[in-house]
mmCIF file of the C-alpha atoms, coordinates in Angstrom:
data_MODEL
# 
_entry.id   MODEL 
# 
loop_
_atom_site.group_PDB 
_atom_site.id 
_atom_site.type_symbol 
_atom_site.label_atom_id 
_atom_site.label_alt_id 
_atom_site.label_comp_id 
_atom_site.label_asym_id 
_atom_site.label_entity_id 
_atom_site.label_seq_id 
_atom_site.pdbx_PDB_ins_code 
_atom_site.Cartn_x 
_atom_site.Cartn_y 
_atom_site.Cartn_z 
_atom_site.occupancy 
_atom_site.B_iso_or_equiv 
_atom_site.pdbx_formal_charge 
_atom_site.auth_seq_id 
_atom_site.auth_comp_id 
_atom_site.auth_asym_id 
_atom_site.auth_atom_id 
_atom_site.pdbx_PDB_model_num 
ATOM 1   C CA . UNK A 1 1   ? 0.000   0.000   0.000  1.00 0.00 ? 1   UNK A CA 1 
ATOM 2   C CA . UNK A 1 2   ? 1.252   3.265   -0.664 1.00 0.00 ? 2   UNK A CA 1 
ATOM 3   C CA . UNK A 1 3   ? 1.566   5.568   1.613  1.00 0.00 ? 3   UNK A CA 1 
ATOM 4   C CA . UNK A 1 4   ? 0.995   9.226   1.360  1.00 0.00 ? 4   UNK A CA 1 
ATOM 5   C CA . UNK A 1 5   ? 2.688   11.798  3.630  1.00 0.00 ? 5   UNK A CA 1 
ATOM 6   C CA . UNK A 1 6   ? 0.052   14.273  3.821  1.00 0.00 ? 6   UNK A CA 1 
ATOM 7   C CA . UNK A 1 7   ? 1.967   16.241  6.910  1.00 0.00 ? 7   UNK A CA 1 
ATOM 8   C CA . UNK A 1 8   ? 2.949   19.076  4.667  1.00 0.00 ? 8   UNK A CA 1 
ATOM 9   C CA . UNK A 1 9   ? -0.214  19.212  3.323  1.00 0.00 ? 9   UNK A CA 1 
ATOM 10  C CA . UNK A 1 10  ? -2.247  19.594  6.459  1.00 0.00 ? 10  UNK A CA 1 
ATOM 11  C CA . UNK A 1 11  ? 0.713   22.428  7.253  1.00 0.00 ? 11  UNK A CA 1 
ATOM 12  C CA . UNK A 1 12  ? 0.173   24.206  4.457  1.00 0.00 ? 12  UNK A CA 1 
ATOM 13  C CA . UNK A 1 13  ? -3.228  24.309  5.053  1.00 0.00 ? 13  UNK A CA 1 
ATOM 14  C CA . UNK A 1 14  ? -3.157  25.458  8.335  1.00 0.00 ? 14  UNK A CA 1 
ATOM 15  C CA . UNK A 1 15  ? -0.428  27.962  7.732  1.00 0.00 ? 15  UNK A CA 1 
ATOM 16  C CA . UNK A 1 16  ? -2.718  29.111  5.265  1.00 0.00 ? 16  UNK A CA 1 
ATOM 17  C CA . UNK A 1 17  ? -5.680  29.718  7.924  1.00 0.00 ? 17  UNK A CA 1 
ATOM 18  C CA . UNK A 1 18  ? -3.421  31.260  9.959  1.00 0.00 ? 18  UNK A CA 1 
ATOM 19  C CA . UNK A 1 19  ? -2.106  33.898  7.290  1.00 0.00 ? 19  UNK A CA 1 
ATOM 20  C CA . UNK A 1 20  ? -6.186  34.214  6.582  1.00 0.00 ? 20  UNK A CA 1 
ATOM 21  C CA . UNK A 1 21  ? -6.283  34.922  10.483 1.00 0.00 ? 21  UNK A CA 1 
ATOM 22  C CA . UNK A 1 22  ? -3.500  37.247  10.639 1.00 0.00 ? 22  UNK A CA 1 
ATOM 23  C CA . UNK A 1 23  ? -5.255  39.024  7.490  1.00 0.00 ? 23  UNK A CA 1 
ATOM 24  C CA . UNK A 1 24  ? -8.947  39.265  9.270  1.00 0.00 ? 24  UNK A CA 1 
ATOM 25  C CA . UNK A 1 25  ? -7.544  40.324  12.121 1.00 0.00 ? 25  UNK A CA 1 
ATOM 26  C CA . UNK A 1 26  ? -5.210  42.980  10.771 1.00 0.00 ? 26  UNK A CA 1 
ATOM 27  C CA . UNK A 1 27  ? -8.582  43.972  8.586  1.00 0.00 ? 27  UNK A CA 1 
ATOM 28  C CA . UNK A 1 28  ? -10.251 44.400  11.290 1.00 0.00 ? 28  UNK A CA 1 
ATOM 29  C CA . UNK A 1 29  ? -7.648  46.402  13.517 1.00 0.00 ? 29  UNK A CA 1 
ATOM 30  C CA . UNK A 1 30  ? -7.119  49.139  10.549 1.00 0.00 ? 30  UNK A CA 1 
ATOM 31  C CA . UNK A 1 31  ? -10.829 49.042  10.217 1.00 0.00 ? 31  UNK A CA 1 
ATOM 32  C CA . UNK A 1 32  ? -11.329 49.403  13.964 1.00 0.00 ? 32  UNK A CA 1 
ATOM 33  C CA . UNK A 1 33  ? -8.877  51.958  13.947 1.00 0.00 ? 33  UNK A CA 1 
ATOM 34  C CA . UNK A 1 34  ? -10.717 53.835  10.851 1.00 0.00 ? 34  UNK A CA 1 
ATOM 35  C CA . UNK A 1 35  ? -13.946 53.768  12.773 1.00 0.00 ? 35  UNK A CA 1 
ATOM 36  C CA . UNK A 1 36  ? -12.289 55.335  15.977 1.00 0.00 ? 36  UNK A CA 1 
ATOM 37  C CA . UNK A 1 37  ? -10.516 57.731  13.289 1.00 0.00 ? 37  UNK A CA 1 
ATOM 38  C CA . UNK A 1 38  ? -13.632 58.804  11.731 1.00 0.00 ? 38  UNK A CA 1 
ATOM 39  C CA . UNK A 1 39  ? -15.653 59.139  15.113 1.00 0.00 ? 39  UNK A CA 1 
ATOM 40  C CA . UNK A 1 40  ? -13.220 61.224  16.744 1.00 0.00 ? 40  UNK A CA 1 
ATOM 41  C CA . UNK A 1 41  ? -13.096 63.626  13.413 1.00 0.00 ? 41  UNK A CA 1 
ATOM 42  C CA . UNK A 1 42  ? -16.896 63.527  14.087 1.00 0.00 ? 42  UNK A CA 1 
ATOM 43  C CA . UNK A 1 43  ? -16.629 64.336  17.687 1.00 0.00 ? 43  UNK A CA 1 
ATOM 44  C CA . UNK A 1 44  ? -13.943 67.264  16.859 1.00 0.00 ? 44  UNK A CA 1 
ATOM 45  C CA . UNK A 1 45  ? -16.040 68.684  14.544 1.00 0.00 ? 45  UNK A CA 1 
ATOM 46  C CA . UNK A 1 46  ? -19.189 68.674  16.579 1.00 0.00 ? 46  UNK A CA 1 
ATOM 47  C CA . UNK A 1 47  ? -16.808 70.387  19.028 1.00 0.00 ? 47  UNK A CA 1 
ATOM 48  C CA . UNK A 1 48  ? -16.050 73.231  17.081 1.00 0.00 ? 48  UNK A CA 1 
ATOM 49  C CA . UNK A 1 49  ? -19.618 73.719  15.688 1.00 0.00 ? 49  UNK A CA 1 
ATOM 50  C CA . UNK A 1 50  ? -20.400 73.841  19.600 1.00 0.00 ? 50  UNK A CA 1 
ATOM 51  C CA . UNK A 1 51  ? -17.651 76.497  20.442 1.00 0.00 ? 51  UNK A CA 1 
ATOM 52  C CA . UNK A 1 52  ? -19.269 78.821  17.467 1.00 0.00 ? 52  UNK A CA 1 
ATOM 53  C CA . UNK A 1 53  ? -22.716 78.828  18.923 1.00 0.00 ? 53  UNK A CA 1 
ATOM 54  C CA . UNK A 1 54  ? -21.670 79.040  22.048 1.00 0.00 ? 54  UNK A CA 1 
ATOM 55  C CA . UNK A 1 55  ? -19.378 82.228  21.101 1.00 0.00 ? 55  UNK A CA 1 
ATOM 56  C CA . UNK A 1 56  ? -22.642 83.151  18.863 1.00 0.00 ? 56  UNK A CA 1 
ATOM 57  C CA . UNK A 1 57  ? -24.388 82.960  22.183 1.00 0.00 ? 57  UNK A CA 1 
ATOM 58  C CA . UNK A 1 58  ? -21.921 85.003  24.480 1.00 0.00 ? 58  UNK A CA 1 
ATOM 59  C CA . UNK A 1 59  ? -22.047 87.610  21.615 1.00 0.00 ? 59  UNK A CA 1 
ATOM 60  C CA . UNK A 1 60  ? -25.403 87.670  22.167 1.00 0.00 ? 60  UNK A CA 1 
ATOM 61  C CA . UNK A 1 61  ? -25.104 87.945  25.801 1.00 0.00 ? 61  UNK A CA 1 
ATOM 62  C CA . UNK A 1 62  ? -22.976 90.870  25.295 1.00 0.00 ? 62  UNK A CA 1 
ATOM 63  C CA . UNK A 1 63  ? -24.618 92.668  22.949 1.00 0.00 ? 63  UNK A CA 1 
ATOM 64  C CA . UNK A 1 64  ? -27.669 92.566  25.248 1.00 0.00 ? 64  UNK A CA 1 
ATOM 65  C CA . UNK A 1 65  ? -25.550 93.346  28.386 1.00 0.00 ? 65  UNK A CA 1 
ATOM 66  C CA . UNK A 1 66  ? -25.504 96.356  26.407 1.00 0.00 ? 66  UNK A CA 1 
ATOM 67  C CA . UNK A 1 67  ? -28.743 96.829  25.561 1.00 0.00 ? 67  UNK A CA 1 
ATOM 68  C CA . UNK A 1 68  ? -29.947 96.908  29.297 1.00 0.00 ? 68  UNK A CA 1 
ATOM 69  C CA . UNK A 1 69  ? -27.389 99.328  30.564 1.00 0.00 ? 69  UNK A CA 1 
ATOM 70  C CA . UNK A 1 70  ? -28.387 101.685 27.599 1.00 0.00 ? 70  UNK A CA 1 
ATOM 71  C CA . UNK A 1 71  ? -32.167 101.307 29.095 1.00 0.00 ? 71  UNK A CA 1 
ATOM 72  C CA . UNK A 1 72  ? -30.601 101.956 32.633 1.00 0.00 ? 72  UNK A CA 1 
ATOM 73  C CA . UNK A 1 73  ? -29.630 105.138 31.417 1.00 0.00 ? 73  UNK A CA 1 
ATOM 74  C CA . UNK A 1 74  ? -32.746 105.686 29.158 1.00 0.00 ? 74  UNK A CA 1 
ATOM 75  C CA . UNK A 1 75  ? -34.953 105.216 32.545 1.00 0.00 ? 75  UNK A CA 1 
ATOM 76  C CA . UNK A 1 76  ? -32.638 107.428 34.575 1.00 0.00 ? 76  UNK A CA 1 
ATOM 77  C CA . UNK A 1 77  ? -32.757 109.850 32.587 1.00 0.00 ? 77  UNK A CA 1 
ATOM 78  C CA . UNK A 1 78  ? -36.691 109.474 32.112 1.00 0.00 ? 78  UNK A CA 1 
ATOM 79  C CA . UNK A 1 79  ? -36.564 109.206 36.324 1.00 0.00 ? 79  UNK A CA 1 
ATOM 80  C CA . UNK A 1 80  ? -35.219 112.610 35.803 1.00 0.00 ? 80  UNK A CA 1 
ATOM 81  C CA . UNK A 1 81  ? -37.470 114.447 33.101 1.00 0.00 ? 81  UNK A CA 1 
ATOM 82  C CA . UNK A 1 82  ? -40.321 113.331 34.711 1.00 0.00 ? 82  UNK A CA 1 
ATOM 83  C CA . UNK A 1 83  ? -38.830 114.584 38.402 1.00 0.00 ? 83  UNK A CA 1 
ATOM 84  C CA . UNK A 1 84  ? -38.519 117.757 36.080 1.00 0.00 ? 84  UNK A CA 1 
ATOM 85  C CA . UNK A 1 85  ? -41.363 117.899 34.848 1.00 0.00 ? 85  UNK A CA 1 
ATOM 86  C CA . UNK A 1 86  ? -43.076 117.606 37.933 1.00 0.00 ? 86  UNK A CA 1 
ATOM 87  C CA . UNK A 1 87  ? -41.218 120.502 39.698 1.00 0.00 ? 87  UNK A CA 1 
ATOM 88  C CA . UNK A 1 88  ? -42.155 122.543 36.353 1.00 0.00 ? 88  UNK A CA 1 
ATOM 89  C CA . UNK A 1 89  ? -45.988 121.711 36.753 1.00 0.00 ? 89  UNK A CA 1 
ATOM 90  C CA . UNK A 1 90  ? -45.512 122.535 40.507 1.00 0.00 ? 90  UNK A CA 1 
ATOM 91  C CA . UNK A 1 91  ? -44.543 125.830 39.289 1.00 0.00 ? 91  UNK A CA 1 
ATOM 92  C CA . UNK A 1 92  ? -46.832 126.649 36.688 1.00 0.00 ? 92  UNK A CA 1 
ATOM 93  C CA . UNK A 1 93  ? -49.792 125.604 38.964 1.00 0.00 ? 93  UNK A CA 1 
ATOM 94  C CA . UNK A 1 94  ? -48.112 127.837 41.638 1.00 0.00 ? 94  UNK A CA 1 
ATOM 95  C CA . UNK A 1 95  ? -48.186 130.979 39.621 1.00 0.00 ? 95  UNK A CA 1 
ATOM 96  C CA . UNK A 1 96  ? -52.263 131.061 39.803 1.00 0.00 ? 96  UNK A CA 1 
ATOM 97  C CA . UNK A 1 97  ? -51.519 130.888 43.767 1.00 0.00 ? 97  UNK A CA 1 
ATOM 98  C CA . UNK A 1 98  ? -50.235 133.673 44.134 1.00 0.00 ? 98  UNK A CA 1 
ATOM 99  C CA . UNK A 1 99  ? -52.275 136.546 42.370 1.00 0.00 ? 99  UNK A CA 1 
ATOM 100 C CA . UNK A 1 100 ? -55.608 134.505 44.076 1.00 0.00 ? 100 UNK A CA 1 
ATOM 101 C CA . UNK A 1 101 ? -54.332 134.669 47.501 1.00 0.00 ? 101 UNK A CA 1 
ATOM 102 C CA . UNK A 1 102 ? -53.666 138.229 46.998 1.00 0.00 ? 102 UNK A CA 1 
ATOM 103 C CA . UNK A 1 103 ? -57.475 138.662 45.625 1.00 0.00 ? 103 UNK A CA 1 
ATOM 104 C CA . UNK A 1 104 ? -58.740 136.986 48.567 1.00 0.00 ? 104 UNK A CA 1 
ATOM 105 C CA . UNK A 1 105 ? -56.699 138.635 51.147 1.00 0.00 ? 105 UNK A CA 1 
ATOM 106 C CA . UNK A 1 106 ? -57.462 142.395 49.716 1.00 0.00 ? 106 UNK A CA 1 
ATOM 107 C CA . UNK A 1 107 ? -61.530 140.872 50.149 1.00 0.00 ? 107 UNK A CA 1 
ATOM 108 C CA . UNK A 1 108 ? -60.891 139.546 53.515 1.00 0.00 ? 108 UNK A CA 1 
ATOM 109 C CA . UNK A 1 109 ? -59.451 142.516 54.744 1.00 0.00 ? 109 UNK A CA 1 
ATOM 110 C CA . UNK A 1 110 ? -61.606 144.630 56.988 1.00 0.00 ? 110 UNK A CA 1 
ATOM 111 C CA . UNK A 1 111 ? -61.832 148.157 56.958 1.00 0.00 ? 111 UNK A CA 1 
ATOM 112 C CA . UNK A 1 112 ? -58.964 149.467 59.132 1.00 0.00 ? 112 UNK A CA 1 
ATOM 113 C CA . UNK A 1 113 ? -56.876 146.590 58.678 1.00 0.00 ? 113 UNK A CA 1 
ATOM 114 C CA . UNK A 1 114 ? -53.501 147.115 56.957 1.00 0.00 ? 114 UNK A CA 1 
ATOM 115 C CA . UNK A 1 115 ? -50.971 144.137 55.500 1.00 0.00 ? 115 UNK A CA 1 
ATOM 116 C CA . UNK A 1 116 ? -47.023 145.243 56.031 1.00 0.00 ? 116 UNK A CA 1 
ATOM 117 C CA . UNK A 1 117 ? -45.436 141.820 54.657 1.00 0.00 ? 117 UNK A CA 1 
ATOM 118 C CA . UNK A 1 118 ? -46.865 138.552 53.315 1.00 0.00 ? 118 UNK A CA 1 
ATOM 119 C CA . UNK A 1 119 ? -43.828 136.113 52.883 1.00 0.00 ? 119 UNK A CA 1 
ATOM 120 C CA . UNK A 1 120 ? -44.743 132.554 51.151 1.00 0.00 ? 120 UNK A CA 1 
ATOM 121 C CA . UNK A 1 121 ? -41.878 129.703 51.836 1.00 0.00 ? 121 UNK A CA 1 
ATOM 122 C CA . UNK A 1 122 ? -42.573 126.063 50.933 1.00 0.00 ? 122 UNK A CA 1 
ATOM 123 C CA . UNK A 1 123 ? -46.217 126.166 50.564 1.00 0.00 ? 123 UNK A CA 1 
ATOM 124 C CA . UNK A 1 124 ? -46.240 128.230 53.963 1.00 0.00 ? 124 UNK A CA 1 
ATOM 125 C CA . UNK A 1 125 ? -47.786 132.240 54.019 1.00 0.00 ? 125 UNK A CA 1 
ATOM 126 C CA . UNK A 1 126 ? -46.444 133.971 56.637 1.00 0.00 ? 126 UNK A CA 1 
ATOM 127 C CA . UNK A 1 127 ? -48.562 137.621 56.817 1.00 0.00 ? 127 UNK A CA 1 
ATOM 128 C CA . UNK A 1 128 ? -47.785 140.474 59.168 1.00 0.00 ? 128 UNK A CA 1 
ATOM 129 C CA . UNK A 1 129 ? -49.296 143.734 59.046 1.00 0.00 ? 129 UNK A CA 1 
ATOM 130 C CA . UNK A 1 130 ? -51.210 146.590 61.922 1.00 0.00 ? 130 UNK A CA 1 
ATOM 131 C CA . UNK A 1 131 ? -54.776 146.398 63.076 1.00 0.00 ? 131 UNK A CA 1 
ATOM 132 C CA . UNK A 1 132 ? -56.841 149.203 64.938 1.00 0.00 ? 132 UNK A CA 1 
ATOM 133 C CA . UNK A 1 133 ? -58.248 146.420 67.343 1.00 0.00 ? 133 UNK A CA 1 
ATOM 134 C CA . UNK A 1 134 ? -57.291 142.405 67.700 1.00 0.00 ? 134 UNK A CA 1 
ATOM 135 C CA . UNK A 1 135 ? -60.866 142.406 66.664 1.00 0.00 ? 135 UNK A CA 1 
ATOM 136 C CA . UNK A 1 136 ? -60.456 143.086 63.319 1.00 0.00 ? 136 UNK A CA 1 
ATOM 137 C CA . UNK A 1 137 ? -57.438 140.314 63.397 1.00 0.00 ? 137 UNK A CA 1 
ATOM 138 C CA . UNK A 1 138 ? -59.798 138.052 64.072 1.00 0.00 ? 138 UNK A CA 1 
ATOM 139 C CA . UNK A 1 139 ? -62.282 139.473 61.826 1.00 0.00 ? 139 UNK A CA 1 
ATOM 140 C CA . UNK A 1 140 ? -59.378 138.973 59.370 1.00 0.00 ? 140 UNK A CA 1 
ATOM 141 C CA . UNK A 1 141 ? -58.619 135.294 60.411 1.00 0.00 ? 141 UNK A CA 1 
ATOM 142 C CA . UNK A 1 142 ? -62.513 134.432 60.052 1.00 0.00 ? 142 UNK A CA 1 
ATOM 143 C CA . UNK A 1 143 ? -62.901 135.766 55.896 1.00 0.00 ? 143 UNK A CA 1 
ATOM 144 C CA . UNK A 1 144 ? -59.727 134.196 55.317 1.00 0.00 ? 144 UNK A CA 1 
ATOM 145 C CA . UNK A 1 145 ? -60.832 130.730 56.667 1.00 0.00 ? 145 UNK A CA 1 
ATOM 146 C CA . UNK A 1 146 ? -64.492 131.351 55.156 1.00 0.00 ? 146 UNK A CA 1 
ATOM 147 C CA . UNK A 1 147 ? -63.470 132.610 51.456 1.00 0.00 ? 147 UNK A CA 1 
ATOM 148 C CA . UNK A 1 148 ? -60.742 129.501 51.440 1.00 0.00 ? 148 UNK A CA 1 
ATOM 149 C CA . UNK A 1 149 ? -57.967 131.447 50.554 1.00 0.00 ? 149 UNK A CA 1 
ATOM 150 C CA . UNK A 1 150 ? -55.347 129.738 53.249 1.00 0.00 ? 150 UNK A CA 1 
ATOM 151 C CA . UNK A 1 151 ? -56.102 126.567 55.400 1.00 0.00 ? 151 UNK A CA 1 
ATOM 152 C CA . UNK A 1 152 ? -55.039 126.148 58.968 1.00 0.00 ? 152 UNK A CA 1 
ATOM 153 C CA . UNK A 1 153 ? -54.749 129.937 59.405 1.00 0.00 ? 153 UNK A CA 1 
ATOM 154 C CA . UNK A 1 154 ? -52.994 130.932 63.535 1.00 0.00 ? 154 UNK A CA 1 
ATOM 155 C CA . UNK A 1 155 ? -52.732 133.878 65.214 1.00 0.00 ? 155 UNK A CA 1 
ATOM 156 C CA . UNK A 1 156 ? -48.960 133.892 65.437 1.00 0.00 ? 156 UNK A CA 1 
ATOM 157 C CA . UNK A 1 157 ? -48.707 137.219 67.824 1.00 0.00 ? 157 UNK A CA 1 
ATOM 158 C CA . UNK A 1 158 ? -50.556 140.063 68.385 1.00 0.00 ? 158 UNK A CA 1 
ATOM 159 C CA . UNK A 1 159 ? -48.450 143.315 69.800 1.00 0.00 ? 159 UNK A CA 1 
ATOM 160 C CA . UNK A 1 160 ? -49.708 146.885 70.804 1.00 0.00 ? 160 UNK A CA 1 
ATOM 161 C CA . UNK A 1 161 ? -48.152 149.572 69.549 1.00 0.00 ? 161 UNK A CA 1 
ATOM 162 C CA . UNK A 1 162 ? -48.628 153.401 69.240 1.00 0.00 ? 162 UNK A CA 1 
ATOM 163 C CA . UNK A 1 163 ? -49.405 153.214 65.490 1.00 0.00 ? 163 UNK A CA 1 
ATOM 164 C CA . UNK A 1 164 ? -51.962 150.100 66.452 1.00 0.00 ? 164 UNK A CA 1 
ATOM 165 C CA . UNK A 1 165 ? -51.732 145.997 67.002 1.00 0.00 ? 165 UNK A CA 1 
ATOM 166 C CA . UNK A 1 166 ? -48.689 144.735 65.299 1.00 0.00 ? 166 UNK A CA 1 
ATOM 167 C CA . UNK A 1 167 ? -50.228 140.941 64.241 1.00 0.00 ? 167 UNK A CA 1 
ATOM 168 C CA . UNK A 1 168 ? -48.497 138.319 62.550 1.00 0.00 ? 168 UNK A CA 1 
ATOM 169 C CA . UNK A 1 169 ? -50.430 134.852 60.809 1.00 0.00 ? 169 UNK A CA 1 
ATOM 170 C CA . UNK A 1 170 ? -49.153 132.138 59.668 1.00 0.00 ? 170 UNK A CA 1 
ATOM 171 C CA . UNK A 1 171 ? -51.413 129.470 57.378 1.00 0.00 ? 171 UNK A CA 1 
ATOM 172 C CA . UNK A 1 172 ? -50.592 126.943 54.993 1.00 0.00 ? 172 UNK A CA 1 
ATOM 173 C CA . UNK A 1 173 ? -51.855 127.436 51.345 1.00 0.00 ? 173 UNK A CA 1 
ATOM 174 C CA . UNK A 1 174 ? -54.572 125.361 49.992 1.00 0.00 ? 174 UNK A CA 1 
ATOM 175 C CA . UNK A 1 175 ? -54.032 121.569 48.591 1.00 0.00 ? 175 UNK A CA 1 
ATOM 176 C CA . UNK A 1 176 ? -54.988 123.096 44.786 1.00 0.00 ? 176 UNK A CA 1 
ATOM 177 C CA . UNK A 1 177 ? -52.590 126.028 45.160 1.00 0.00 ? 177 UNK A CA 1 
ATOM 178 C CA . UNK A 1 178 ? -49.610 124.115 46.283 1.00 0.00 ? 178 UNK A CA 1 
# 
């Protein structure tokens, strides 16, 4: 019978799987090794598209940083017209006060009753002037508190003199005229 060496056959054959082996794994390492390549290229670029919005985004943030301290200074300086504007309608509805409280003094007035001063400090009239009598400073004091023209209206002090009573009032001017 003949007899066949088939040894080197069977090596071949498994030196053969084993190059086939060495091949599918070496395939599979430089494809691994592509993948991991290719998602880290991903991953940096997602990265960067991340850092532009989010530097789009602090721009943003600046710019409207911006914005608001612009409207702080737009209120502030609306804080201020309108504190303005305020002291200027003060004034203007002041300016009626005056020529009425002098109209309703000269028709309060008695007969033989004579204003020397009328001062006016922060919505306060101070008046001074002589009276024949004390009488007629209370005369006074009454037509002033009937016709309205001052509100909380006291006898300050009365003096005698030779000339007459030296009187002095002090009132408050009315809620409309202040």
């Amino acid at each position: 019978m003949l007899r066949l060496n088939l040894l080197p056959w069977r090596e071949q054959r498994r030196a053969a799987a084993v190059r086939r082996f060495q091949r599918s794994l070496f395939g599979g390492a430089v494809a691994a090794l592509a993948l991991v390549l290719v998602i880290d290229q991903l991953a940096q670029a997602r990265v960067r598209q991340q850092q532009v919005v989010n530097a789009a985004h602090h721009a943003n943030g600046v710019a409207l940083e911006q914005q608001v301290e612009q409207l702080d200074t737009v209120i502030e300086q609306r804080k201020q017209f309108e504190q303005r504007r305020a002291g200027l309608v003060r004034l203007h509805a002041g300016q009626g006060a005056v020529p009425g409280i002098l109209a309703g003094l000269e028709q309060a007035a008695p007969a033989g009753l004579q204003l020397t001063r009328l001062h006016l400090k922060d919505g306060q009239v101070t008046l001074a002037g002589l009276a024949a009598t004390p009488a007629l400073v209370a005369r006074l004091v009454r037509e002033i508190q009937r016709l309205a023209v001052l509100q909380d209206v006291e006898v300050k002090q009365i003096r005698s003199s030779p000339a007459g009573d030296r009187f002095e009032l002090v009132a408050k001017l009315p809620a409309h005229g202040s």
